[in-house]
C-alpha positions as CSV (number, residue, x, y, z in Angstrom):
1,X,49.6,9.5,6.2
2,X,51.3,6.1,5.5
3,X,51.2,5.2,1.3
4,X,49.1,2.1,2.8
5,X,46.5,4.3,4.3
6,X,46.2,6.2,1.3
7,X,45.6,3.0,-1.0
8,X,42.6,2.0,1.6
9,X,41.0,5.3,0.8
10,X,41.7,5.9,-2.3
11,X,39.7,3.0,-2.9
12,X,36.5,4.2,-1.7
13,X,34.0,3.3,-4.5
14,X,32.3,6.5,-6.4
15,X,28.3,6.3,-5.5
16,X,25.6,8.8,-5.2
17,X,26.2,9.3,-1.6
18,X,29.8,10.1,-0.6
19,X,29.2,9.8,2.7
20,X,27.9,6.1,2.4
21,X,30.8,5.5,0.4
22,X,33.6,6.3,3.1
23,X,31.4,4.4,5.7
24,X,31.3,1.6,3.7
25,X,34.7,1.9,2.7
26,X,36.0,1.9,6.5
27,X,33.7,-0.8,7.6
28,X,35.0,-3.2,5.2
29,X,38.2,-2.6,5.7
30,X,37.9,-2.8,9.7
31,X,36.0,-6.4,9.3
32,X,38.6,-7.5,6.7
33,X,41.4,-6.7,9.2
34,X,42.6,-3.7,6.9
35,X,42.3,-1.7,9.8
36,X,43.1,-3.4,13.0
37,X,41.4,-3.2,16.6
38,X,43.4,-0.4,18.2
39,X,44.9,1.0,15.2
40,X,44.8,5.1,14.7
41,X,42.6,6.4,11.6
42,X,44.1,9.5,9.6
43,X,43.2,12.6,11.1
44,X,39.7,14.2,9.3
45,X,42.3,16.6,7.4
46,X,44.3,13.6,5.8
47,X,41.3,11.6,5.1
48,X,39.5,14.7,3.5
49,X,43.0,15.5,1.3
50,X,43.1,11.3,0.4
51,X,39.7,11.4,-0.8
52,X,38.8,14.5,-1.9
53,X,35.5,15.2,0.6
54,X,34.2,17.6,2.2
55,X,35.4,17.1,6.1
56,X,31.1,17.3,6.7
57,X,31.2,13.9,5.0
58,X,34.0,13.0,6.5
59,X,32.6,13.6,10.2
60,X,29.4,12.5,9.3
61,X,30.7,8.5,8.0
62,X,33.0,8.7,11.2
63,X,29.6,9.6,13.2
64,X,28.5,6.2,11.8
65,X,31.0,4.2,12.6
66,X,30.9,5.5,16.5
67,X,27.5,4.7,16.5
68,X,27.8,0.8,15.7
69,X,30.4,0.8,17.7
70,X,33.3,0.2,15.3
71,X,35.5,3.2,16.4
72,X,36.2,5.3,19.4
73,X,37.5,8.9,19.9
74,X,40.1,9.4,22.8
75,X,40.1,13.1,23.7
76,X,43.0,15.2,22.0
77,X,44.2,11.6,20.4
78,X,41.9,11.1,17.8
79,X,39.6,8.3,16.4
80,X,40.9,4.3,16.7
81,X,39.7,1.1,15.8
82,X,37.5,-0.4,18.5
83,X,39.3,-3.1,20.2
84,X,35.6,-5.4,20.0
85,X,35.4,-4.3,16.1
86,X,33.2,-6.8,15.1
87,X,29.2,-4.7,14.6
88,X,27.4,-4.8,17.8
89,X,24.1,-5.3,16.2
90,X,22.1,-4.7,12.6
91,X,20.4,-1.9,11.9
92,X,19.5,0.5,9.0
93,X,19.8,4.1,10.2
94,X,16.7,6.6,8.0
95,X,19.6,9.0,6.8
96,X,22.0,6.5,5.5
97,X,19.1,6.0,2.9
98,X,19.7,9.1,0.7
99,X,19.8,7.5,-2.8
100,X,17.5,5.7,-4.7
101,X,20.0,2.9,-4.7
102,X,20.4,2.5,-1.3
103,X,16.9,2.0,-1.0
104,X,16.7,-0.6,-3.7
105,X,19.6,-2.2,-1.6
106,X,16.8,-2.5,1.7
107,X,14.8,-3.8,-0.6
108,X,17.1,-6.6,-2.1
109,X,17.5,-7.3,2.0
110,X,13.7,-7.5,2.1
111,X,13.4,-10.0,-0.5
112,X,15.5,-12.8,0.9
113,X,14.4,-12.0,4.3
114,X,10.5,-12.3,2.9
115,X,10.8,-14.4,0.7
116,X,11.4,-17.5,3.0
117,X,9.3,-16.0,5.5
118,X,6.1,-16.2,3.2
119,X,6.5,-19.8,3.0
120,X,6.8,-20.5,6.8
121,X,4.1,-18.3,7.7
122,X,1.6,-20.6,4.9
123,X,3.2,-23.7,6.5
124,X,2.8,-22.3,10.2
125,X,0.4,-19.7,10.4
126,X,-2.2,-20.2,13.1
127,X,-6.0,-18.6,13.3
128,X,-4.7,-16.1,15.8
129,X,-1.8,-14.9,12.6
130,X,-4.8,-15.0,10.1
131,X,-7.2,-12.7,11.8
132,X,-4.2,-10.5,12.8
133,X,-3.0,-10.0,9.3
134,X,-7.0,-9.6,7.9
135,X,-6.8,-6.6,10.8
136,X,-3.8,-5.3,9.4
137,X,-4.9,-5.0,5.9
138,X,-8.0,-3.7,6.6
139,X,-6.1,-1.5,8.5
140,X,-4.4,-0.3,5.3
141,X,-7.0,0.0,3.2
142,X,-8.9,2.3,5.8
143,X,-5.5,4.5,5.7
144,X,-5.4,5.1,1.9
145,X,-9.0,5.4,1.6
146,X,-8.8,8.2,4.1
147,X,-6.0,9.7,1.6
148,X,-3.3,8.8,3.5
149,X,0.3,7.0,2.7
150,X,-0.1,4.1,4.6
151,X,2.9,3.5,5.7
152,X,3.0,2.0,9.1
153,X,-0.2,-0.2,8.0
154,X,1.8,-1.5,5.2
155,X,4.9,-2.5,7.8
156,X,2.4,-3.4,10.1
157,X,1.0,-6.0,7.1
158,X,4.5,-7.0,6.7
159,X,5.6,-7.9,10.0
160,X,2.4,-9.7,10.6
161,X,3.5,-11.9,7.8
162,X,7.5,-12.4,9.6
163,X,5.2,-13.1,13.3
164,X,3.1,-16.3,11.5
165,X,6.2,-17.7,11.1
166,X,6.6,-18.6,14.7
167,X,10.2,-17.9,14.5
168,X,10.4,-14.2,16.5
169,X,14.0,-13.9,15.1
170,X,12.3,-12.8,11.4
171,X,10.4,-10.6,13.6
172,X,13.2,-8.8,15.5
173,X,15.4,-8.6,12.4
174,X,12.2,-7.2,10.2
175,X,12.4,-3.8,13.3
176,X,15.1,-3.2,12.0
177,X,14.0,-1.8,9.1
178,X,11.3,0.4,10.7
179,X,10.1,3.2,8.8
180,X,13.1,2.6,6.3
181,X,11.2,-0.2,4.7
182,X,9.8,2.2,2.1
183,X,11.1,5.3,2.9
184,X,8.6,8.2,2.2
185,X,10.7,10.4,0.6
186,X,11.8,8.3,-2.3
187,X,8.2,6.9,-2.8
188,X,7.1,10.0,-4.3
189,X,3.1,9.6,-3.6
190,X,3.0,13.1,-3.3
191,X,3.6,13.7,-6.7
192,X,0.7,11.4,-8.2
193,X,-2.4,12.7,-8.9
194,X,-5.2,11.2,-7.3
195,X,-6.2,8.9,-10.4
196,X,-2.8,7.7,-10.3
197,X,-2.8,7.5,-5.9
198,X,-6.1,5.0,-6.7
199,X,-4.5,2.9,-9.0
200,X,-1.6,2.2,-6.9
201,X,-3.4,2.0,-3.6
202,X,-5.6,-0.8,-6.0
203,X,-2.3,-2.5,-7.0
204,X,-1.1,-2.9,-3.7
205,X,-4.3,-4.0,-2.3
206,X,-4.3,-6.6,-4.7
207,X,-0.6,-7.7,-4.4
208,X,-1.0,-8.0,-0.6
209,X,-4.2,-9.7,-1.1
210,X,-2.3,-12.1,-3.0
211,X,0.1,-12.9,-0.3
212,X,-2.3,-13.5,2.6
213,X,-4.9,-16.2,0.6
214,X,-1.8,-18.2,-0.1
215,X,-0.8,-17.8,3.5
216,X,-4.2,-18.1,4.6
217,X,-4.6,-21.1,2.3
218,X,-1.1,-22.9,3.5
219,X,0.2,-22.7,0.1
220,X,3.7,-22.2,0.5
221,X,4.6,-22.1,-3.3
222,X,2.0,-19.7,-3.7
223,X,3.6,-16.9,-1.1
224,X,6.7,-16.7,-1.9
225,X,5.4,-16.4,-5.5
226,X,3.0,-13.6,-4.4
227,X,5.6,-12.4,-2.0
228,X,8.5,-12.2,-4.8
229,X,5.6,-10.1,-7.3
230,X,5.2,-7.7,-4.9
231,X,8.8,-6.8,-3.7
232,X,9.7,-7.1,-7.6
233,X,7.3,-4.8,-8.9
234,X,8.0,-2.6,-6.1
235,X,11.8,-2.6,-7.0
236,X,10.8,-2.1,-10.7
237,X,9.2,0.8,-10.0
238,X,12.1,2.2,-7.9
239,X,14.6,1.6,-10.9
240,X,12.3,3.5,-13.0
241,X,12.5,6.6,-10.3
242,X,16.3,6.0,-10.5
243,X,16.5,6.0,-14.1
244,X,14.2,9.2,-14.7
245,X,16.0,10.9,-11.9
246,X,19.4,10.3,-13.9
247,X,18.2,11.5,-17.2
248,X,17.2,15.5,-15.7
């Protein structure tokens, strides 16, 4: 491997998730230019021996890259830099998410993506949007009631909100997130007991409540202040996951 190749990886940042890491690592270096459309990668051997991983890791970030298209793999020759480099299109795959911080990453995404949308949807939210988002949060309180997560009411809630803004853009990027929005296995529900289940089922109730009378109301100052609260305190919370996770 070329001293050059080296330096690229042996810059790869240290995060919870190794396998992120090189991804991430590789990606930026193909959309700086770093790595040039048509240009050989290391083999999985030198890569492993330049940064120390396990060559599962290694397969597994070179699995992402093939799957947005940013590298191909020529039989017997090995992988290259696609010659169309440039992403093919956004999306947040469930098992890149296996830290606490790349969720609070999603969710940093979510704000500025909400956060706008909240005040177009009060500004253009038709009768049709309010009766649809009443429907979905009814929907979601019938869910949690019934003991359940409430999940795909809560991203159903949500992308009501991205729909009133009568821009289907905010819509289209919003499935993207899918089932990653709050992923269930850093939400840790499972582990409250039922006193605490209620009282964050009644927090969220009231915090989505929050967001549709202002949209309802076509207060746009209002949601994005309601909106912002919500995603905040939901991000709070996920630090304090992160933090107690640290200290064991």
């Amino acid at each position: 491997m070329k001293d050059r190749d080296k330096a690229i990886f042996n810059m790869i940042p240290q995060t919870s998730s190794l396998r992120s890491g090189l991804a991430e690592s590789l990606i930026a270096h193909i959309e700086s230019g770093d790595l040039k459309p048509g240009q050989r990668l290391p083999t999985e051997q030198e890569i492993m021996e330049a940064t120390g991983v396990s060559r599962t890791i290694v397969r597994e970030a070179l699995a992402t890259l093939r799957a947005q298209g940013l590298i191909t793999t020529r039989q017997g020759l090995g992988a290259f830099v696609s010659s169309n480099s440039v992403p093919r299109s956004f999306s947040i795959i469930p098992n890149d998410l296996e830290s606490i911080d790349e969720v609070l990453r999603v969710l940093e995404l979510r704000l500025g993506v909400e956060y706008e949308a909240a005040g177009l949807a009060a500004r253009r939210r038709t009768p049709e949007d309010i009766v649809r988002m009443q429907d979905r949060l009814d929907a979601l309180d019938q869910a949690i009631a019934a003991g359940g997560y409430g999940a795909d009411e809560d991203f159903a809630f949500h992308r009501s909100i991205l729909v009133a803004t009568q821009n289907s853009y905010y819509g289209r990027l919003f499935d993207t997130f899918g089932t990653t929005m709050v992923p269930r296995q850093w939400a840790h529900l499972d582990q409250m007991t039922a006193a605490e289940r209620q009282k964050h089922g009644e927090r969220m109730r009231k915090e989505h409540y929050a967001i549709f009378v202002a949209i309802r109301d076509g207060n746009e100052a209002a949601a994005r202040k309601a909106l912002r609260n919500h995603l905040s305190r939901s991000t709070a919370r996920f630090e304090k996951l992160r933090d107690a996770n640290l200290k064991r």
